[in-house]
N, C-alpha and C positions, 0 to 999 in steps of 0.2 A: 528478429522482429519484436517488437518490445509489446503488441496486442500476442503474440503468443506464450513471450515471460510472465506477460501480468496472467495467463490465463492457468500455465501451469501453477503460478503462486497461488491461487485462488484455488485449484484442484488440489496440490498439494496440503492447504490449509482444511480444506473439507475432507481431508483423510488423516489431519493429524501430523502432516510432516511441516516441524515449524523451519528446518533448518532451510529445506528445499523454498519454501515461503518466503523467506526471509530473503533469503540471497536471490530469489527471483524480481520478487517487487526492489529488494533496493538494487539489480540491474537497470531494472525499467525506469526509477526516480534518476538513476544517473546519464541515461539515455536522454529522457523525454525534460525535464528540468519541470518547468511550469507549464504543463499541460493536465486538460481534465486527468489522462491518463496516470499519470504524477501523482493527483490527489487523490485518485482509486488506491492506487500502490502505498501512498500513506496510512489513507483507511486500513487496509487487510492490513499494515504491519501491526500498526496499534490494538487490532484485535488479538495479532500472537501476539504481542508483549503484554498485554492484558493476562493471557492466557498464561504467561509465563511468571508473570507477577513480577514485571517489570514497569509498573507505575508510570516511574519516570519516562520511563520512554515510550510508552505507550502517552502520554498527556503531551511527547512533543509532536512523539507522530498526528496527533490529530490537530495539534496549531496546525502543522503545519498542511497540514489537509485544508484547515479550514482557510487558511492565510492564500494557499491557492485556490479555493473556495471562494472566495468575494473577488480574486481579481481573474475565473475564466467563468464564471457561470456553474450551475448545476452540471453534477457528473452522467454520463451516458449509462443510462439503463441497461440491461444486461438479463 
């Protein structure tokens, strides 16, 4: 169920585990394609790659956040 990968990715990132994050949301990006959910799973990665000092990849995950961002609406609160 890709609302319970993105949730462990989001748990796991609030504890520090970037690997478990990682591989969670980009399950869910591969599942869900262009959904709000997609562009949650984006956001959290770009925060671990930020974190990771991963620049680049953290500046695409958030195009690409925002590129599903103008074409489903604002993301679901949480």
């Amino acid at each position: 169920m890709p609302e319970t990968l993105y949730s462990l990715g989001k748990a796991a990132s609030l504890i520090g585990d970037s690997a478990i994050a990682e591989g969670s949301w980009l399950k869910v990006i591969e599942l869900e394609k262009n959904t709000a959910l997609a562009a949650q799973a984006h956001f959290g990665l770009a925060g671990v790659h930020r974190k990771q000092e991963k620049a680049t990849q953290a500046q695409h995950e958030m195009q690409e956040f925002q590129k599903l961002q103008g074409t489903i609406g604002p993301p679901r609160s949480e």
